[in-house]
MARPA-473471 format. One record per residue: x, y, z of N, C-alpha, C, O, CB in turn; residue in one letter. Coordinates in Angstrom, 2 decimals. Atoms other than C-alpha are relative to their C-alpha. Last residue first. Glycine has a CB too. Layout:
! MARPA-473471
NODE      nc1      nc2      nc3     cac1     cac2     cac3      cc1      cc2      cc3      oc1      oc2      oc3     cbc1     cbc2     cbc3  r
NODE        X        Y        Z        X        Y        Z        X        Y        Z        X        Y        Z        X        Y        Z  a
...
This chain:
! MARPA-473471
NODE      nc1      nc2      nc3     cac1     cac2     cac3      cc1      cc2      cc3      oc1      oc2      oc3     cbc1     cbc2     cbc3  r
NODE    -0.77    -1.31     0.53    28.99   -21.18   -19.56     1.66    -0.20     0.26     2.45     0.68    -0.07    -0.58     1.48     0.93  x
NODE     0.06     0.09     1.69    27.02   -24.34   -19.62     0.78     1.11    -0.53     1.01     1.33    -1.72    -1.58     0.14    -0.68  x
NODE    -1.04     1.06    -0.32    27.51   -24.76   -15.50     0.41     0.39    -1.15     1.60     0.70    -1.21    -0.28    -1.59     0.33  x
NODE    -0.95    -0.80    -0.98    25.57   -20.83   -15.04     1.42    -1.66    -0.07     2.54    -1.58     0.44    -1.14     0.50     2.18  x
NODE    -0.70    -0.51     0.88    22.87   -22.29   -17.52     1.25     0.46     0.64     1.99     0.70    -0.31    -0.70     0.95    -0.66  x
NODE    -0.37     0.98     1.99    22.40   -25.53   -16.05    -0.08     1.38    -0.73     0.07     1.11    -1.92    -1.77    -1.56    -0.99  x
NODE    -0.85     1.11    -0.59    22.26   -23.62   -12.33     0.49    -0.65    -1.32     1.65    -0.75    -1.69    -0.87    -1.10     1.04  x
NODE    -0.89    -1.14     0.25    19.85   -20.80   -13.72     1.36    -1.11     0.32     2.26    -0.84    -0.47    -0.28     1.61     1.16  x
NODE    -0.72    -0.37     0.86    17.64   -23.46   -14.58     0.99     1.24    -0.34     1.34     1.75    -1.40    -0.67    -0.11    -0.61  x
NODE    -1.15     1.15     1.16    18.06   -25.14   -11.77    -0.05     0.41    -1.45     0.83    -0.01    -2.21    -0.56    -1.87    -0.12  x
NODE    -1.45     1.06    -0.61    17.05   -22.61    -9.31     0.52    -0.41    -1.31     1.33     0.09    -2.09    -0.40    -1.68     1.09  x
NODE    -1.09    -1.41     0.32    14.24   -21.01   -11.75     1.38    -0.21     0.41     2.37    -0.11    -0.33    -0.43     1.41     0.87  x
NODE     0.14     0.19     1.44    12.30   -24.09   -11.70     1.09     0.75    -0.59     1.88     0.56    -1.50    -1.37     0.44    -0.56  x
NODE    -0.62     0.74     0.31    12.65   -24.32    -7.89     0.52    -0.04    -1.42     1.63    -0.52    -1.63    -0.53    -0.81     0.38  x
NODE    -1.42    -0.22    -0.83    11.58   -21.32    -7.22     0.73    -0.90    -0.58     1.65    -0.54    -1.31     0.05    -0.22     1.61  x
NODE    -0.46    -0.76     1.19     8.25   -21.76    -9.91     1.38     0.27     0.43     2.17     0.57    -0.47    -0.85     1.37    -0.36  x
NODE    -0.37     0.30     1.15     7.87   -24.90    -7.85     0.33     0.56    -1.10     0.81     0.00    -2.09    -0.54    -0.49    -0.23  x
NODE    -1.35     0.33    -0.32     7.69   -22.94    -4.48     0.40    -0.97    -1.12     1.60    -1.22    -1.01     0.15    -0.61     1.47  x
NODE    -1.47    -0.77    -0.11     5.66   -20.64    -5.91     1.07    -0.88     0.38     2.24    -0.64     0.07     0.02     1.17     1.10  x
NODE     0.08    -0.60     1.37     2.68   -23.03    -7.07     1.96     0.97    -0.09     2.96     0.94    -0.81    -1.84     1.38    -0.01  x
NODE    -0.56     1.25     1.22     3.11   -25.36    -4.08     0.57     0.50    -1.25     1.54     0.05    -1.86    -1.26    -0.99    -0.59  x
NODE    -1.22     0.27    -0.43     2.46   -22.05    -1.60     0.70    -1.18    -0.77     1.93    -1.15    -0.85    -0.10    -0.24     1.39  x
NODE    -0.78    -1.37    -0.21    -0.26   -20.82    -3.64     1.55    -0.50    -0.01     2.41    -0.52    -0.89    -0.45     0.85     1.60  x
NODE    -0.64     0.15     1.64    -1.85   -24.58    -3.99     1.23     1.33    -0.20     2.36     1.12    -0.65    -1.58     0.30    -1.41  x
NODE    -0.58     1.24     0.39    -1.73   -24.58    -0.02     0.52     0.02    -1.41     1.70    -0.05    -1.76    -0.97    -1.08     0.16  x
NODE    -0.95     0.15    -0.53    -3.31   -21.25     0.35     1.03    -0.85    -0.72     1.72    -0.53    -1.69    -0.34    -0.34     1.08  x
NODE    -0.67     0.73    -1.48    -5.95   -21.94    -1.50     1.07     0.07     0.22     1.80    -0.57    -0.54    -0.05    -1.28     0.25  x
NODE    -1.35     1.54     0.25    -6.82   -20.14    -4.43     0.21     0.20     1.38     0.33     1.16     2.14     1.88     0.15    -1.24  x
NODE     1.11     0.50    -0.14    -9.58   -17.02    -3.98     0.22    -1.64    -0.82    -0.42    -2.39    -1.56    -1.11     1.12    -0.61  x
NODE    -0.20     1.04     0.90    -7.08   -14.68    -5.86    -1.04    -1.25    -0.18    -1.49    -1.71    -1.23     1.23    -0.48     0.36  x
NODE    -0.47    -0.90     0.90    -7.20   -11.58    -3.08    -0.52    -0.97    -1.50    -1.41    -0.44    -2.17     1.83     0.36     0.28  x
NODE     1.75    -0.33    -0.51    -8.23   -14.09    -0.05     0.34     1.17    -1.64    -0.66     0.67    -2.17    -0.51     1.12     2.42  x
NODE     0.83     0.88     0.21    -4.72   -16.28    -1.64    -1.74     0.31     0.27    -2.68    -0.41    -0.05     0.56    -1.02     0.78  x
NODE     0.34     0.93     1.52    -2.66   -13.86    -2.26    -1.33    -0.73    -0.03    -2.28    -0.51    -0.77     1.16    -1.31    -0.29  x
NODE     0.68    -1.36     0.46    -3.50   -12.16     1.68    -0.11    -0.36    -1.65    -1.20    -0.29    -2.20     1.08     1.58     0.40  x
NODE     1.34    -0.14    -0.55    -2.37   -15.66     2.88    -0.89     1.29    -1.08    -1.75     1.12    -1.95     0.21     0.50     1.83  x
NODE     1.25     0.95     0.16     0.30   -16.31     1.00    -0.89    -0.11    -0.24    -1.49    -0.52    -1.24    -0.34    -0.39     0.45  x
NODE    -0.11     1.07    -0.09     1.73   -13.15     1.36    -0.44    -1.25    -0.58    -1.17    -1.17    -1.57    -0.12     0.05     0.73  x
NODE     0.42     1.13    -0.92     1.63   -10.56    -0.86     0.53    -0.70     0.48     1.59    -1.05    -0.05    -0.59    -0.66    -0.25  x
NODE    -0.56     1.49     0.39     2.65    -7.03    -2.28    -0.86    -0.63     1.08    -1.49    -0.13     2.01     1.87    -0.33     0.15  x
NODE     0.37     0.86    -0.75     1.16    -4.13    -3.34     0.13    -1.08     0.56    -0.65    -1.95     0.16    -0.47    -0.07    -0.17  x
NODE    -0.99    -0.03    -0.93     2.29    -1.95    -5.59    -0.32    -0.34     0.94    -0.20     0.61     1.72     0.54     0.91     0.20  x
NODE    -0.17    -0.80    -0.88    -0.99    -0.52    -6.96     1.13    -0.18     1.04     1.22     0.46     2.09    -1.09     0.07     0.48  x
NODE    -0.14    -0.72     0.55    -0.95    -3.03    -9.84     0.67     2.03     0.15     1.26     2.89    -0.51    -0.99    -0.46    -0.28  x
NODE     1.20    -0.20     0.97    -0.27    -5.55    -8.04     0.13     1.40    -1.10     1.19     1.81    -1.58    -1.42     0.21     1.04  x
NODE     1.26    -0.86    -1.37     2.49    -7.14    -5.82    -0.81     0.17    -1.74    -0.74    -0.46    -2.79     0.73     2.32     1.44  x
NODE     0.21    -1.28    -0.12     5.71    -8.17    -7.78    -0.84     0.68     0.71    -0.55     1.66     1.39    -0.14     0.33    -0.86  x
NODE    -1.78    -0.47     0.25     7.14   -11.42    -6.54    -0.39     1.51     0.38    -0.22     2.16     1.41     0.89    -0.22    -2.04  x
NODE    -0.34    -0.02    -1.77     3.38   -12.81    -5.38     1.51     0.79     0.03     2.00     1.18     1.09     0.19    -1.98     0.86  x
NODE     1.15    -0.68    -0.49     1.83   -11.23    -8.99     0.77    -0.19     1.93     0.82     0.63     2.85    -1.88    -1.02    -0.60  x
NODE     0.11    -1.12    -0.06     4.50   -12.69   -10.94    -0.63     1.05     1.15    -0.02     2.04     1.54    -0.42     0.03    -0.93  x
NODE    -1.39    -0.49    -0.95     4.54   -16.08    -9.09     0.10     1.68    -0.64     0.22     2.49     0.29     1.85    -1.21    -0.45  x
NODE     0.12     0.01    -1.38     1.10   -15.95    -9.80     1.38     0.42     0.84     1.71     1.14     1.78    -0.48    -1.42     0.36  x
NODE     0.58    -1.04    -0.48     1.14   -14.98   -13.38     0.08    -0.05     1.41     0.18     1.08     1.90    -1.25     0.12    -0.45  x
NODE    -0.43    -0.85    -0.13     3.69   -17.81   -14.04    -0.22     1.64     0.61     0.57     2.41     1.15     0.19    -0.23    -0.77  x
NODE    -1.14    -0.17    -0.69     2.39   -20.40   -12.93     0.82     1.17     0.04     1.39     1.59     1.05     0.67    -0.83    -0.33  x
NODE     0.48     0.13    -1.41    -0.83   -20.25   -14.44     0.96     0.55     1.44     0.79     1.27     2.43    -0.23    -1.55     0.10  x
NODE     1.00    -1.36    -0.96     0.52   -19.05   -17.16    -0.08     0.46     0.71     0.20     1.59     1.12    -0.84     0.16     0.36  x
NODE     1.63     0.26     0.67     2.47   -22.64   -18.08    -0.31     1.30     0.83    -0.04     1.47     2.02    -1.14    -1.77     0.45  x
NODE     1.59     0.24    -0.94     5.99   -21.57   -17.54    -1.11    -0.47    -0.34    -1.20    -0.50    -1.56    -0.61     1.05     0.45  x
NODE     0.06     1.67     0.56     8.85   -21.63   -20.41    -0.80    -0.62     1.17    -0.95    -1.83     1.33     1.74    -0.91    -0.20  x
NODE     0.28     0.23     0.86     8.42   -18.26   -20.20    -0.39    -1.03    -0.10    -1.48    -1.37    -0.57     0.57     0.24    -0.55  x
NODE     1.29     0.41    -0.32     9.61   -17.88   -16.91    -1.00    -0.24    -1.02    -2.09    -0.57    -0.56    -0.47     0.84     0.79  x
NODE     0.05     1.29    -0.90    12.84   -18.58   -17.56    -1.52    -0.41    -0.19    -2.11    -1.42    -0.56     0.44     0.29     1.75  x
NODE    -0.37     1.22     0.61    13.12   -16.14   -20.24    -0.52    -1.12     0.80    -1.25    -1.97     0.29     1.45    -0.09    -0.17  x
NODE     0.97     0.27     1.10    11.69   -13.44   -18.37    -0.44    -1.21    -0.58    -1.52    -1.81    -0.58     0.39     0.55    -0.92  x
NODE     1.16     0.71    -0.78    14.21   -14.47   -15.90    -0.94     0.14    -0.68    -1.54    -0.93    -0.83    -0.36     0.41     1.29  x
NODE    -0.83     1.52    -0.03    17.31   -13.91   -18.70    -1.65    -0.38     0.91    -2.43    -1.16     0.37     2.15    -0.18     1.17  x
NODE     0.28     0.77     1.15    15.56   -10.61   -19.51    -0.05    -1.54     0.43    -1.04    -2.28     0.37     1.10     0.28    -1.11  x
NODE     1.73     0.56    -0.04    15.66    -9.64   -15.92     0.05    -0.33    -1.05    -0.12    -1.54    -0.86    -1.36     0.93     0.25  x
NODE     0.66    -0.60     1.12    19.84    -9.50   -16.01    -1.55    -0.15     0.06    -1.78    -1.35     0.16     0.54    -0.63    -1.26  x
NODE    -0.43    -0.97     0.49    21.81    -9.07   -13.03    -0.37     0.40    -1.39    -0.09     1.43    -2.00     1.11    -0.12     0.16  x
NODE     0.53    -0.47     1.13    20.55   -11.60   -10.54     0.01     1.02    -0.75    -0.87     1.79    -0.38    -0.78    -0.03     0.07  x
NODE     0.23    -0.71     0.41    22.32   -12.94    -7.81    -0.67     0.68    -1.21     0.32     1.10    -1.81     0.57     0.04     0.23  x
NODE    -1.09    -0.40    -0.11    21.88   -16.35    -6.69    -0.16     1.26    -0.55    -1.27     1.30    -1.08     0.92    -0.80    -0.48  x
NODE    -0.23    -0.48     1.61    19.16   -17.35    -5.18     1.41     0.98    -0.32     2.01     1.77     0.42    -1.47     1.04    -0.48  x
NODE    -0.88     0.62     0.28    19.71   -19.08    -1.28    -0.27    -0.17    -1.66    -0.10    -1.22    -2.28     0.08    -1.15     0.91  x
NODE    -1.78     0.74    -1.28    16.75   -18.42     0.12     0.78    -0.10    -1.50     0.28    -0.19    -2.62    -0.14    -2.52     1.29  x
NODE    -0.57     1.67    -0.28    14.09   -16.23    -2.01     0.80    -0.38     0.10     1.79     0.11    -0.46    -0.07    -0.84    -0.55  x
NODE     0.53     0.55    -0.29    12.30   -12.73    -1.31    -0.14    -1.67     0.07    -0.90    -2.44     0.65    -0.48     0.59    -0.34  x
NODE    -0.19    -0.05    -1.53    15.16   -10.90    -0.99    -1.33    -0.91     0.33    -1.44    -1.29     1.50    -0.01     1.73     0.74  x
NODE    -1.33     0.30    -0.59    16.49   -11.54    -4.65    -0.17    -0.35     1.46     0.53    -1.17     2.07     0.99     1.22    -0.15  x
NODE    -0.28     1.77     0.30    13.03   -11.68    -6.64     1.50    -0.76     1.36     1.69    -1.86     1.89     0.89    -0.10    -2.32  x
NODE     0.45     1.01    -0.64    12.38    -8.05    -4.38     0.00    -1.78    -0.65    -0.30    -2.74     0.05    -1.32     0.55     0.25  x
NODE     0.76    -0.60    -1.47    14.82    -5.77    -4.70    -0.91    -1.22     0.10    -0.44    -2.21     0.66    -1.02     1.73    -0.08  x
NODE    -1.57    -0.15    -0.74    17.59    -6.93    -7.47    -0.90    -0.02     1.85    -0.56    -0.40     2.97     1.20     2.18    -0.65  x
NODE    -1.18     1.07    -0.64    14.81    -7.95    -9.41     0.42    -0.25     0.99     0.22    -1.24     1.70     0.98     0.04    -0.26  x
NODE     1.19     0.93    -0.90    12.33    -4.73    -8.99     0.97    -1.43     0.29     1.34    -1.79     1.41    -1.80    -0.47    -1.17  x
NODE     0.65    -0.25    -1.47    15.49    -3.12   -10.06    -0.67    -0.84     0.75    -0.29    -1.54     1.69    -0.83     0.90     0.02  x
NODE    -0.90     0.38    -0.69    16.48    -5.43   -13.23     0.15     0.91     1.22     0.99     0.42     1.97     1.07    -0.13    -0.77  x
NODE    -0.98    -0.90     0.44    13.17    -4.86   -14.49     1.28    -0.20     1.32     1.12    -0.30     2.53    -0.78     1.68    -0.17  x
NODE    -1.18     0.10    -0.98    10.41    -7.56   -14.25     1.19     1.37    -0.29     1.12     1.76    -1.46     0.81    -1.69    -0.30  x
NODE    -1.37     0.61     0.58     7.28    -6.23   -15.83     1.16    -0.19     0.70     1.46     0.70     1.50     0.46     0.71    -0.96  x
NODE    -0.62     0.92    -0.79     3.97    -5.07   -13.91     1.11    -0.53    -1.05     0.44    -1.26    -1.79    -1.06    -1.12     0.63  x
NODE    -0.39     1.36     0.25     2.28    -2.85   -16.30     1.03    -0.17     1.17     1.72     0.76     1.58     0.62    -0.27    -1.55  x
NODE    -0.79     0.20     0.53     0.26     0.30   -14.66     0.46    -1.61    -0.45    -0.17    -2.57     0.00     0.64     0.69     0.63  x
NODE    -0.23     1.57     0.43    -2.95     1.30   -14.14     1.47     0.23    -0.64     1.75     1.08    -1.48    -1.30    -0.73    -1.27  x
NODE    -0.89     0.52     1.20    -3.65     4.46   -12.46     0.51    -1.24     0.36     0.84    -1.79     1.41     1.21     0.91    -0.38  x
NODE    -1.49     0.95    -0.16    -6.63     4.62   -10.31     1.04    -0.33    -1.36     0.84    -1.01    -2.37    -0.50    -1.62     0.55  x
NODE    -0.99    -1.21     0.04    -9.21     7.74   -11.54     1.31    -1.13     0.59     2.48    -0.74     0.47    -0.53     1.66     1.23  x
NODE    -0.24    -1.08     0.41   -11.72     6.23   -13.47     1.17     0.59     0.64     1.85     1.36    -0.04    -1.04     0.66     0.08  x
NODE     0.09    -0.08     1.40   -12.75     2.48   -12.48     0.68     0.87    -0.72     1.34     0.34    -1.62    -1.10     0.17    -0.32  x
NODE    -1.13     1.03     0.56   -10.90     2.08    -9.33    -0.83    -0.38    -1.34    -0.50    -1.40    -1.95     0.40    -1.53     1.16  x
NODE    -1.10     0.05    -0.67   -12.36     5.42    -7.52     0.99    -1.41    -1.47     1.93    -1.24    -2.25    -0.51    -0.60     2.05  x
NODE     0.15    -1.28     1.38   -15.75     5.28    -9.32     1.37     0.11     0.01     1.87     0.14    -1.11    -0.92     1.76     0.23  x
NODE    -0.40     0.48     0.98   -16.12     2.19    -7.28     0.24     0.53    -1.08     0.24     0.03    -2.21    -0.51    -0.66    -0.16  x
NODE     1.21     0.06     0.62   -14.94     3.92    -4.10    -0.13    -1.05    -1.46     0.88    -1.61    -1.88    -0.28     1.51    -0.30  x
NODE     0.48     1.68    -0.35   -12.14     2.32    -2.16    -1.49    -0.02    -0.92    -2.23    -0.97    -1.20    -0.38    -0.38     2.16  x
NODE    -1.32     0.47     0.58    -9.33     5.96    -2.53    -1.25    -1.95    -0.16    -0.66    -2.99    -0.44     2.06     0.24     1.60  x
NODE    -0.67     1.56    -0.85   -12.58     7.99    -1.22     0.88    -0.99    -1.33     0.54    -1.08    -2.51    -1.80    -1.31     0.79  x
NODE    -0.91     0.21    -1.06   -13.00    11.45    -2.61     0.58    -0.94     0.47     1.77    -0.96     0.81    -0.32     0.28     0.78  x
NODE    -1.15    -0.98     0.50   -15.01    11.44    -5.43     1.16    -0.15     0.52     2.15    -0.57    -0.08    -0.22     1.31     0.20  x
NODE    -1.01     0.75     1.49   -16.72     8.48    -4.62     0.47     0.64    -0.85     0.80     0.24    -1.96    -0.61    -0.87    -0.97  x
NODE    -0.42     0.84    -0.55   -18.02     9.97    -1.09     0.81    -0.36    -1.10     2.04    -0.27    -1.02    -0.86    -0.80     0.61  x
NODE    -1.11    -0.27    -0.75   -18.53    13.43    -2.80     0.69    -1.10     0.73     1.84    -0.84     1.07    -0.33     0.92     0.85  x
NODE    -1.37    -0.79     0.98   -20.64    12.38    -5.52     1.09     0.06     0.80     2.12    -0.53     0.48    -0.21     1.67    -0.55  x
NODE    -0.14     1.52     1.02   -23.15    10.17    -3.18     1.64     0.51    -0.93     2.77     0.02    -1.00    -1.93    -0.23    -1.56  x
NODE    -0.41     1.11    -1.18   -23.38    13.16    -0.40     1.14    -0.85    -0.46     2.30    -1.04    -0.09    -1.27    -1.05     0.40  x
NODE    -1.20    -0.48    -0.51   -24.29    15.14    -3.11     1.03    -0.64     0.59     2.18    -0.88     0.20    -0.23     0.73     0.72  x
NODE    -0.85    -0.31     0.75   -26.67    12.51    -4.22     1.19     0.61    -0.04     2.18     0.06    -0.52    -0.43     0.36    -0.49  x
NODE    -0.48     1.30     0.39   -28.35    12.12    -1.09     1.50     0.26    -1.05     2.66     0.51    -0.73    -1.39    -0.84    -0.87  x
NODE    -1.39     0.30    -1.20   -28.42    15.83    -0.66     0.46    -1.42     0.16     1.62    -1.64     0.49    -0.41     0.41     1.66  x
NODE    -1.41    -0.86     0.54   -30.40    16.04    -3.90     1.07     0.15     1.12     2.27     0.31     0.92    -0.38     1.65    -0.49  x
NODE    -0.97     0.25     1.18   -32.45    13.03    -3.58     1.30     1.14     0.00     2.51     0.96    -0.17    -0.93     0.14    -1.50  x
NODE    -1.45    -0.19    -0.38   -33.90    14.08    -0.22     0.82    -0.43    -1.10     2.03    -0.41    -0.87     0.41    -0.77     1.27  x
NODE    -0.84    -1.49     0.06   -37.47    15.28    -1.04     1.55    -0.51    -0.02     2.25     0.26    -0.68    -0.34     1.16     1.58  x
NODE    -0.48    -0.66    -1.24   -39.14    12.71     0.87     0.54     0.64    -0.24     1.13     1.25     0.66     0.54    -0.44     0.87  x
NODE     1.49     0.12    -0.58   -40.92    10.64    -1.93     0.79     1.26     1.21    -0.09     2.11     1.38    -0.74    -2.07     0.72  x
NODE     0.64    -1.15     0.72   -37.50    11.57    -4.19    -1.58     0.26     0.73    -2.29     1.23     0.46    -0.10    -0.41    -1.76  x
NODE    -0.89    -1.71     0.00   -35.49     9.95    -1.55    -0.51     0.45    -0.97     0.22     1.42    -1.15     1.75     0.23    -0.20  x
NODE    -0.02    -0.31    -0.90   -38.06     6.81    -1.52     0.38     1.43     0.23    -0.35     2.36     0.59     0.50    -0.81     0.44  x
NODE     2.12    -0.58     0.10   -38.72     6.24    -5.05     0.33     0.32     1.51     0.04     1.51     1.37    -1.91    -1.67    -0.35  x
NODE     0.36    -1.38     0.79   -34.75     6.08    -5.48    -0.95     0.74     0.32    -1.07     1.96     0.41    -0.29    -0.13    -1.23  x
NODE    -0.48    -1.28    -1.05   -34.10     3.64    -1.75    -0.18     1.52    -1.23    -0.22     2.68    -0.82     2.22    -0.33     0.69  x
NODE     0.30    -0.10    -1.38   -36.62     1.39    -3.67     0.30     0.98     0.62    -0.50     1.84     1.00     0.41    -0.83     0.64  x
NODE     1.23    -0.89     0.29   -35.26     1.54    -6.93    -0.70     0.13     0.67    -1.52     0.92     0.19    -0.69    -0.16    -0.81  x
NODE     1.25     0.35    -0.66   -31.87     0.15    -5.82    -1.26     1.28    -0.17    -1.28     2.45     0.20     0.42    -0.29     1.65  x
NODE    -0.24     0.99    -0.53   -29.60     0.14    -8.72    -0.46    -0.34     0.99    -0.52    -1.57     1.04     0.86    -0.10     0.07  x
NODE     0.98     0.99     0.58   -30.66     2.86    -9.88     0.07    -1.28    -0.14    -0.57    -1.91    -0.98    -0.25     0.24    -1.02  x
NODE     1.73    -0.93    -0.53   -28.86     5.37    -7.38    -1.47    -1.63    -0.95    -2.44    -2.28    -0.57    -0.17     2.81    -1.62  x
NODE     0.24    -0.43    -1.14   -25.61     3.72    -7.93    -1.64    -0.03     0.57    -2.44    -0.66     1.26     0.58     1.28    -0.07  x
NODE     0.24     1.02     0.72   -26.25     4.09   -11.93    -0.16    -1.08     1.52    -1.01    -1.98     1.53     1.29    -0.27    -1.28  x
NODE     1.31     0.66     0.42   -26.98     7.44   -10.87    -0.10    -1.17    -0.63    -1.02    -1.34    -1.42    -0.64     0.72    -0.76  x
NODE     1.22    -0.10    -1.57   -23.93     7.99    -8.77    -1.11    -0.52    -0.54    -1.58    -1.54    -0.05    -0.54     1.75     0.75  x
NODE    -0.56     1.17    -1.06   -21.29     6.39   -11.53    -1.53     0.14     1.00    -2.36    -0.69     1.36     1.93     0.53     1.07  x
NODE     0.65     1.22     0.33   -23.02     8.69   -14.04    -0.30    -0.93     0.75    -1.37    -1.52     0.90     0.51    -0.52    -0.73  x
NODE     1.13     0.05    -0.13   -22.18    11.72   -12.11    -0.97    -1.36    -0.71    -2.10    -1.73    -0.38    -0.25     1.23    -0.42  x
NODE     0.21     0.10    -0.95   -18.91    10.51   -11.91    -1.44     0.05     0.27    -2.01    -0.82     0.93     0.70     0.68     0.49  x
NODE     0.27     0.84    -0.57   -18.36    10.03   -15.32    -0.44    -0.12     1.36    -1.08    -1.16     1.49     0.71    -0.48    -0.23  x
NODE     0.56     0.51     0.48   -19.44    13.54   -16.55    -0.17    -1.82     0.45    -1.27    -2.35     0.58     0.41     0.50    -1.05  x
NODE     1.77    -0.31     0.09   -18.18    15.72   -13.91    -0.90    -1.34    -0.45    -1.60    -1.98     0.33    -0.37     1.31    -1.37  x
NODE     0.50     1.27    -0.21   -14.40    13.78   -13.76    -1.89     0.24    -0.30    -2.73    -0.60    -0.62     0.54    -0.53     1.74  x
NODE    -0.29     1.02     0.87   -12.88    16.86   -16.42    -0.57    -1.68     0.57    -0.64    -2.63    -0.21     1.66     0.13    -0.19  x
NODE     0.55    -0.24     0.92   -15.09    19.60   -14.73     0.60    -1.59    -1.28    -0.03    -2.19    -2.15     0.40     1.74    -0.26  x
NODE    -0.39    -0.79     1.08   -13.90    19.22   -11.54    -0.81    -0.37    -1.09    -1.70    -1.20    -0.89     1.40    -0.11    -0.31  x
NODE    -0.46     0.82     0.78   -16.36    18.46    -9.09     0.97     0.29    -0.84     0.62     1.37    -1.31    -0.80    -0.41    -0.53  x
NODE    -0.93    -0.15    -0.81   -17.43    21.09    -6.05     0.51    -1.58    -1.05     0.79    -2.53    -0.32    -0.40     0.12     1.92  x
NODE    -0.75    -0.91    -0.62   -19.74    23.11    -8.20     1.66    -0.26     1.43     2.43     0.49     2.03    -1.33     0.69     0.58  x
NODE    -1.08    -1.37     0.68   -20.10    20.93   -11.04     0.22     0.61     1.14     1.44     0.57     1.30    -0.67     1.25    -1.21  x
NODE    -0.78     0.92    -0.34   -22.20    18.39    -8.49     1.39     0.73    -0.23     2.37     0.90     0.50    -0.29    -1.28    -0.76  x
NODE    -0.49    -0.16    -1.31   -24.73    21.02    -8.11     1.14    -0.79    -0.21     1.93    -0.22     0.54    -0.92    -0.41     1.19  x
NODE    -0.84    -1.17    -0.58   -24.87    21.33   -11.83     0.31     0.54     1.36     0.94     1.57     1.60    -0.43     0.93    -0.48  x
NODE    -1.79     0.35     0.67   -25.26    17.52   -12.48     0.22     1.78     0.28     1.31     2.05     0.78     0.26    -0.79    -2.45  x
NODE    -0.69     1.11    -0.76   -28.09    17.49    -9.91     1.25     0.18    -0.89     2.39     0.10    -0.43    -0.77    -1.64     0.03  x
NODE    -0.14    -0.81    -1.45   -29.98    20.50   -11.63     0.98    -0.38     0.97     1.56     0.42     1.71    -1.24    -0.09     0.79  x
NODE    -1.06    -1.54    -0.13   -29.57    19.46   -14.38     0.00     0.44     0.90     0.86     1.25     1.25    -0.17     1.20    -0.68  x
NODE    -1.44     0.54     0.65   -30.72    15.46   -14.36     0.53     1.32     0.19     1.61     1.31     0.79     0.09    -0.64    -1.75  x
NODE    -0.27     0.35    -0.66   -34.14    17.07   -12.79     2.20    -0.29    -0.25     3.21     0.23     0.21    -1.19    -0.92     0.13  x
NODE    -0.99    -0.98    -0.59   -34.32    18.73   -15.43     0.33    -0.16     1.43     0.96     0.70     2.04    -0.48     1.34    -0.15  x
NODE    -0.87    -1.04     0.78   -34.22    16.00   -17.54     0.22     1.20     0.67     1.30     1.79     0.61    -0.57     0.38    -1.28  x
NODE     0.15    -0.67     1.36   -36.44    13.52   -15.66     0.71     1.20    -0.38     0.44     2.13     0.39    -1.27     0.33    -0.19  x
NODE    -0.69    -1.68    -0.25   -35.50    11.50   -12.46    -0.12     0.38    -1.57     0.46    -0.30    -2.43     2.05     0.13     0.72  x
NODE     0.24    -0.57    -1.30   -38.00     8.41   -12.33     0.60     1.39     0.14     0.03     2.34     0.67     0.55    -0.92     1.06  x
């Protein structure tokens, strides 16, 4: 439907308010976008409006922090690991009556001896995401698309787990 110079014309309007290092994916992103309904394509080229469409199209998922060009290409990804900060800040304040915590290895450890399941979650409700994000329950659970209920079972048995075995190592010393 859009033929070659068509394709240039559109990728060098885009160049003028794109940088040069997202150009190439972005403009992809739009026309994959774009051909994904072939309907609204044949339409905005029946009426002329492809190229302000498009513009339009570039600049929304250039710009916007929700686009999908947004959390393919330009969101940094980081690892989630315990570090005796994140610890101190949120394993500490987010559960009753834990006792201090001064090494993350040692919880590593703990959690090791998790099944996965268990563990990624309580990771994920401790730490938040990738974007630093943290959860409740609730918001875990529309995020995850796990019930509530199991959520709240899941953490409060990885609590517990952690309790006593910091308890039988803290007697053993």
């Amino acid at each position: 439907m859009i033929d070659n110079e068509q394709y240039t014309i559109l990728k060098e309007t885009a160049a003028k308010f794109i940088p040069a290092e997202d150009l190439d994916d972005l403009v992809h992103e739009v026309f994959l976008q774009l051909y994904e309904s072939p309907e609204k394509l044949k339409k905005l080229i029946k009426n002329n409006n492809l190229k302000w469409y498009f513009i339009r199209t570039c600049k929304n998922n250039y710009y916007s922090k929700t686009s999908k060009y947004h959390y393919k290409y330009r969101r940094l990804h980081k690892e989630i690991t315990f570090t005796n900060d994140l610890m101190r800040y949120n394993f500490v304040l987010k559960t009753e009556k834990i006792y201090f915590i001064k090494d993350s290895e040692l919880i590593n450890k703990l959690l090791e001896e998790l099944y996965w399941y268990d563990r990624e979650l309580f990771k994920l409700y401790v730490l938040g995401d990738n974007d630093g994000k943290s959860y409740t329950y609730s918001s875990l659970s529309k995020k995850t698309k796990i019930s509530r209920m199991n959520i709240y079972i899941t953490i409060k048995k990885v609590k517990k787990h952690i309790k006593n075995r910091l308890k039988e190592i803290r007697n053993g010393l």
